[in-house]
Structures are given as C-alpha cells and as structure tokens.
Biopython code that builds the backbone (N, CA, C, O; Angstrom):
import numpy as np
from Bio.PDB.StructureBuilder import StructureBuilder

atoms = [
    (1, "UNK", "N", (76.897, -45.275, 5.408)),
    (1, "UNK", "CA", (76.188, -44.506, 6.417)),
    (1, "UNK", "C", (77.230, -43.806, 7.284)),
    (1, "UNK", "O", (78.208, -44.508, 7.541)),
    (2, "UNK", "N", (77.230, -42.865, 7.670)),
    (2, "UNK", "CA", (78.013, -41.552, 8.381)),
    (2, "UNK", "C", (77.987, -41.868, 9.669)),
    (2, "UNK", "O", (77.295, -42.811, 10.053)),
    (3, "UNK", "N", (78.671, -41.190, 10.449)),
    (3, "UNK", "CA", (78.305, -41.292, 11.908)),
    (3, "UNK", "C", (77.238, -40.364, 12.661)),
    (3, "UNK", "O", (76.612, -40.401, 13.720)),
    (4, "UNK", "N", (77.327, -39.746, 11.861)),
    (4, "UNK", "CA", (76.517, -38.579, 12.072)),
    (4, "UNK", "C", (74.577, -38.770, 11.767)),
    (4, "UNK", "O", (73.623, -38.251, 12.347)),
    (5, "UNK", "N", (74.640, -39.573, 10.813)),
    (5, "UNK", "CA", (73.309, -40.570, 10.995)),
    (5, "UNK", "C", (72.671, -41.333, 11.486)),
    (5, "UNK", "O", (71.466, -41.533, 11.334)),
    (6, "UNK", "N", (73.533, -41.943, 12.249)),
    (6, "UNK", "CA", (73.541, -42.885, 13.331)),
    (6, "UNK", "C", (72.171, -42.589, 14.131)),
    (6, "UNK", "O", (71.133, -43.245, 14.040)),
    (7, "UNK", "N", (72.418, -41.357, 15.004)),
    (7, "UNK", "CA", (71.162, -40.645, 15.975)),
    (7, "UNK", "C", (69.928, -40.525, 15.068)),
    (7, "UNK", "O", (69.028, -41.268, 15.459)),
    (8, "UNK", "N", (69.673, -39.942, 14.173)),
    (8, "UNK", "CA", (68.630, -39.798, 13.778)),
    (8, "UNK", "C", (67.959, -40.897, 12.859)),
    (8, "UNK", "O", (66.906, -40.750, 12.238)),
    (9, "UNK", "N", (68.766, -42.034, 12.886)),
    (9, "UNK", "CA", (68.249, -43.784, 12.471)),
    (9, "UNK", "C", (67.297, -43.569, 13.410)),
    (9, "UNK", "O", (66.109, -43.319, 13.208)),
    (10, "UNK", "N", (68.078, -43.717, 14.841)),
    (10, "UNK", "CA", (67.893, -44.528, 15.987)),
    (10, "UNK", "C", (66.598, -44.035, 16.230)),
    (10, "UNK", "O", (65.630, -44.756, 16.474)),
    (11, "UNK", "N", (66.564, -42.129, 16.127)),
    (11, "UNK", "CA", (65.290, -41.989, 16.315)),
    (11, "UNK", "C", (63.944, -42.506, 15.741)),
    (11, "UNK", "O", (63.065, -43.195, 16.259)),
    (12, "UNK", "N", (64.069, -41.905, 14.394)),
    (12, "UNK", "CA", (63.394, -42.567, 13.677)),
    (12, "UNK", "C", (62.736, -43.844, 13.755)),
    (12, "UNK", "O", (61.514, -43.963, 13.670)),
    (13, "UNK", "N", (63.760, -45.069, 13.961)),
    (13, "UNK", "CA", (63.615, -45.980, 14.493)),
    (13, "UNK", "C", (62.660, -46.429, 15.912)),
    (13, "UNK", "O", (61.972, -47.445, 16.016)),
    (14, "UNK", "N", (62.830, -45.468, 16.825)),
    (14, "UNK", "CA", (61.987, -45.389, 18.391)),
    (14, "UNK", "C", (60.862, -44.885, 17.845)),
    (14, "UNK", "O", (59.885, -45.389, 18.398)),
    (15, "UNK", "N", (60.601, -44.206, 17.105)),
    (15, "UNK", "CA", (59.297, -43.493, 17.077)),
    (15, "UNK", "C", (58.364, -44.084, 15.975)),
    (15, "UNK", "O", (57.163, -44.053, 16.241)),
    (16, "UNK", "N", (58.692, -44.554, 14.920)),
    (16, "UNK", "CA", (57.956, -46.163, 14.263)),
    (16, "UNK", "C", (57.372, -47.409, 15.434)),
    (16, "UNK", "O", (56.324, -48.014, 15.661)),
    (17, "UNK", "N", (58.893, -47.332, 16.024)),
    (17, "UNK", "CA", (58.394, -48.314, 16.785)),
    (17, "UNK", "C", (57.263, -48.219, 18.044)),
    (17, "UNK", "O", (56.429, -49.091, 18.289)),
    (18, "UNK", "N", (57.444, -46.913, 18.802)),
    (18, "UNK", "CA", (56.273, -46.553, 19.884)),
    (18, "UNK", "C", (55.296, -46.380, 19.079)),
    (18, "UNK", "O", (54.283, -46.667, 19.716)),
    (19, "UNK", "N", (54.939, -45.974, 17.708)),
    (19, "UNK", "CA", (53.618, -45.815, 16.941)),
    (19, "UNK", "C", (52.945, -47.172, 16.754)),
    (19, "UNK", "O", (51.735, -47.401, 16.740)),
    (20, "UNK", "N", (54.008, -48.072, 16.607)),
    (20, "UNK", "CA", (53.384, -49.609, 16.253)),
    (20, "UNK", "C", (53.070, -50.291, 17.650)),
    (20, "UNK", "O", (52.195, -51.152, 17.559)),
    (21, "UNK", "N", (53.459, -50.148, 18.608)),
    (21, "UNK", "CA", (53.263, -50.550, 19.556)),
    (21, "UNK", "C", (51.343, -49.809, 20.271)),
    (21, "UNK", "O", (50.269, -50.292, 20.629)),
    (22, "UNK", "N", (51.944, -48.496, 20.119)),
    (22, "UNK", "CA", (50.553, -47.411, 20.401)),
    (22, "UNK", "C", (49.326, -48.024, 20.061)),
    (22, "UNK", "O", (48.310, -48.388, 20.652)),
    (23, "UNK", "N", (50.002, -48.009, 18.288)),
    (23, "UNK", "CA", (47.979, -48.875, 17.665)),
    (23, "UNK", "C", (47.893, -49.686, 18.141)),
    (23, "UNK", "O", (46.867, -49.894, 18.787)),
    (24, "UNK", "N", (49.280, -50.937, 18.082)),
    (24, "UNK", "CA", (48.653, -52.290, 18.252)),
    (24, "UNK", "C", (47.381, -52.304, 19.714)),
    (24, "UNK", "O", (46.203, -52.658, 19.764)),
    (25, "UNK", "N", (48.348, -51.728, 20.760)),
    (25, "UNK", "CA", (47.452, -51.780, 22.144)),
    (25, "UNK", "C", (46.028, -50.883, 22.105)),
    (25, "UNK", "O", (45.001, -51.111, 22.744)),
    (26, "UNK", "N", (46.216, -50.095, 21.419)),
    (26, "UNK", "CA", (44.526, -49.328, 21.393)),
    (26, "UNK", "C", (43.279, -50.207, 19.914)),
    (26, "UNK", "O", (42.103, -50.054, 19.584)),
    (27, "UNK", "N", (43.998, -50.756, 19.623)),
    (27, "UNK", "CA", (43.283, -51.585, 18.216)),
    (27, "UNK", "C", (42.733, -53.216, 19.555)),
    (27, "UNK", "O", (41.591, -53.662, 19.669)),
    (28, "UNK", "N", (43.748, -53.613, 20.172)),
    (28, "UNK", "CA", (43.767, -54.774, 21.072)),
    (28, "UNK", "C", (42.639, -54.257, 22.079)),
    (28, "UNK", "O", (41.643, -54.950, 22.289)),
    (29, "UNK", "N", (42.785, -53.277, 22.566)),
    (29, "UNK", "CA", (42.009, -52.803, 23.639)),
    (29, "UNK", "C", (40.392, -52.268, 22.988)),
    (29, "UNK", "O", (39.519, -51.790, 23.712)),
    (30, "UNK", "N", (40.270, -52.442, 21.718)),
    (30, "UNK", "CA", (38.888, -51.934, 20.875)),
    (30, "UNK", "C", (38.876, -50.682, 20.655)),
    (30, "UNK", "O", (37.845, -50.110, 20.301)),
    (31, "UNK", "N", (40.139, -49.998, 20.849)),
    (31, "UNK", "CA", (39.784, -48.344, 20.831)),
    (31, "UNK", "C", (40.905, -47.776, 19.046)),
    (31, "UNK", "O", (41.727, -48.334, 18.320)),
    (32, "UNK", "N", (40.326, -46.612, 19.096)),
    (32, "UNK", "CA", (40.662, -46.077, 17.327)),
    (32, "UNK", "C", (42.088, -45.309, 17.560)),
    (32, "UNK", "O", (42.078, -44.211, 18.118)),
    (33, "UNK", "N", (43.613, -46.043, 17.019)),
    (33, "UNK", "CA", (44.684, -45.718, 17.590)),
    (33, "UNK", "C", (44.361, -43.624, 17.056)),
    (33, "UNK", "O", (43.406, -43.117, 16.466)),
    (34, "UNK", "N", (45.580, -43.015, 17.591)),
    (34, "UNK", "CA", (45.461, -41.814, 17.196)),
    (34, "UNK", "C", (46.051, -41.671, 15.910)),
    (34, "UNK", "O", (46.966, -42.403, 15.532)),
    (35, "UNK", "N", (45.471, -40.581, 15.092)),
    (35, "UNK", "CA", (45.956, -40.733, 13.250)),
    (35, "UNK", "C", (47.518, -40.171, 13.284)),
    (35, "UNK", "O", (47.997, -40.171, 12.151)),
    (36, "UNK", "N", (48.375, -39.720, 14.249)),
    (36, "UNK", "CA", (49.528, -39.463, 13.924)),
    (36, "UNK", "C", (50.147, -40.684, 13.877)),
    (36, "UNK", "O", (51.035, -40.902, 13.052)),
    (37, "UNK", "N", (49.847, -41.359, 14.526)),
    (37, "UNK", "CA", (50.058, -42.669, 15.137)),
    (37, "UNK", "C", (50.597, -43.740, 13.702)),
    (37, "UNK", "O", (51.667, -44.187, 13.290)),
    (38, "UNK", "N", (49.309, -43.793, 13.343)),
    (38, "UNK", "CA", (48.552, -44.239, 12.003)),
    (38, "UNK", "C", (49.625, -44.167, 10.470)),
    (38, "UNK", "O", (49.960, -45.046, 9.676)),
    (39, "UNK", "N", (50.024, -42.221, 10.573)),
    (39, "UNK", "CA", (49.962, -41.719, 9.402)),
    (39, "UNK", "C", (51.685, -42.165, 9.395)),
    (39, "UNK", "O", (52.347, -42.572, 8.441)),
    (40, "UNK", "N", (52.116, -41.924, 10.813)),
    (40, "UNK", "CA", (53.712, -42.482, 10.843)),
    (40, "UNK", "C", (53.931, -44.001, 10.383)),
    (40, "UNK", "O", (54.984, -44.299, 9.820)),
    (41, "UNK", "N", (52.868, -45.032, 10.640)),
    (41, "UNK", "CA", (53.441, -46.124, 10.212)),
    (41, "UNK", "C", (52.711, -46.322, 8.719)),
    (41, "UNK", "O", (52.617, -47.493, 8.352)),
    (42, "UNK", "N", (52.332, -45.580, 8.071)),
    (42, "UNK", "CA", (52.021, -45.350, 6.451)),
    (42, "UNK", "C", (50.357, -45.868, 6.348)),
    (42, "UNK", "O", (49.901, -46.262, 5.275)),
    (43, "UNK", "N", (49.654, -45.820, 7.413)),
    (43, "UNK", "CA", (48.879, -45.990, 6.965)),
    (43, "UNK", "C", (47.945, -44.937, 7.159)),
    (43, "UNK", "O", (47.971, -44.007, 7.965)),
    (44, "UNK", "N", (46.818, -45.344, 5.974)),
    (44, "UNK", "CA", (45.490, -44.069, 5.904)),
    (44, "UNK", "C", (44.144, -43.904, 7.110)),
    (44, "UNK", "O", (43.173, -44.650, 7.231)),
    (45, "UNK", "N", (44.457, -42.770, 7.848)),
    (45, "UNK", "CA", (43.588, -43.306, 9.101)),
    (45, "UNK", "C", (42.139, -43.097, 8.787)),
    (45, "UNK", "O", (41.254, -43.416, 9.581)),
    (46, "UNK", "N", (41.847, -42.411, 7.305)),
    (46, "UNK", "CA", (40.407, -42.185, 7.211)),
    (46, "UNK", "C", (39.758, -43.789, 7.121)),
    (46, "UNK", "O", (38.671, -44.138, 7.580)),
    (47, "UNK", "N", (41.053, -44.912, 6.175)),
    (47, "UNK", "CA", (40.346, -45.765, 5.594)),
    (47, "UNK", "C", (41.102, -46.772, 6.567)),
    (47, "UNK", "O", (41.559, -47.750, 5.976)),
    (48, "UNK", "N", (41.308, -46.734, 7.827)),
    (48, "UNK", "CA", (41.500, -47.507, 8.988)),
    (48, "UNK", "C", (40.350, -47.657, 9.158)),
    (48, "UNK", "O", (39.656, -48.655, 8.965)),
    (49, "UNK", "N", (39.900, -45.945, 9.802)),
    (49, "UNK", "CA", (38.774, -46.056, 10.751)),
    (49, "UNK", "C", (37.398, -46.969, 10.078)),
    (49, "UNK", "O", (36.393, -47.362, 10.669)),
    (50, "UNK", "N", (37.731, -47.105, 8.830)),
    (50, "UNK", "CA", (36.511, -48.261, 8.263)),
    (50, "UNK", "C", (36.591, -49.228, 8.626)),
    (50, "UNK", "O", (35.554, -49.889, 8.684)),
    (51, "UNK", "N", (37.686, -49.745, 9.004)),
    (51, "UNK", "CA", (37.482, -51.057, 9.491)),
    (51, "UNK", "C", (37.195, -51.198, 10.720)),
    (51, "UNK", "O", (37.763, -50.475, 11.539)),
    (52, "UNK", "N", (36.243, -52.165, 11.138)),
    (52, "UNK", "CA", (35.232, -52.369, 12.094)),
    (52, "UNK", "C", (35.756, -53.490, 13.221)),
    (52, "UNK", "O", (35.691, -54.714, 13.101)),
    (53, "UNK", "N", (36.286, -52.739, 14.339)),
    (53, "UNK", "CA", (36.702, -52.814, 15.143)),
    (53, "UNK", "C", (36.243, -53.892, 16.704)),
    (53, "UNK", "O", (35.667, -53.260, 17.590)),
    (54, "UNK", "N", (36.481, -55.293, 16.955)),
    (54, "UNK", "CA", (35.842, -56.230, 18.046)),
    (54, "UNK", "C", (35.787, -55.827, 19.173)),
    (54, "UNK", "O", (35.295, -56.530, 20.056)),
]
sb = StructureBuilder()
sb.init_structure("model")
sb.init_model(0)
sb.init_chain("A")
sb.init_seg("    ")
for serial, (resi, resn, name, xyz) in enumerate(atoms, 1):
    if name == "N":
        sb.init_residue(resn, " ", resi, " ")
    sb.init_atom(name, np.array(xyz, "f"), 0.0, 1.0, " ", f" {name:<3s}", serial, name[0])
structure = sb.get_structure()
C-alpha cells in the first residue's frame, strides 16, 4: 500500500462507518435508514424495506 492511499482508505473507511452507524440508529429508532446509506454498506434497500420493522 502507497502513501498516497493512505487518505482515501481512511475515507472510505469514515464513510462505511457513519453509514453503519446512520442505519443502525434509524432501524433502532423504528425509522427506514436512507438507501444511500443502505446501498454503501452493500445492501439492497428495495429488499430491506421488506423487512418489517418494531
């Protein structure tokens, strides 16, 4: 790995991670995270939103 890769790990890295954080709290809170949200941590938000939410 380069040095020059370094930054755009890291980003990468922050922005997985605020997406996983995002759903978890709007899935926790009963609400439908947003599909960018979703589509960044690989999942399908059509066949999220099927699942039925407490």
């Amino acid at each position: 790995m380069s040095y020059k890769q370094v930054p755009a790990r890291i980003g990468r890295f922050l922005t997985i991670f605020g997406s996983s954080i995002a759903v978890a709290s709007a899935t926790r809170e009963g609400r439908q995270p947003n599909a960018s949200d979703l589509e960044i941590l690989g999942i399908d938000p059509v066949e999220f939103r099927k699942i039925r939410l407490r």
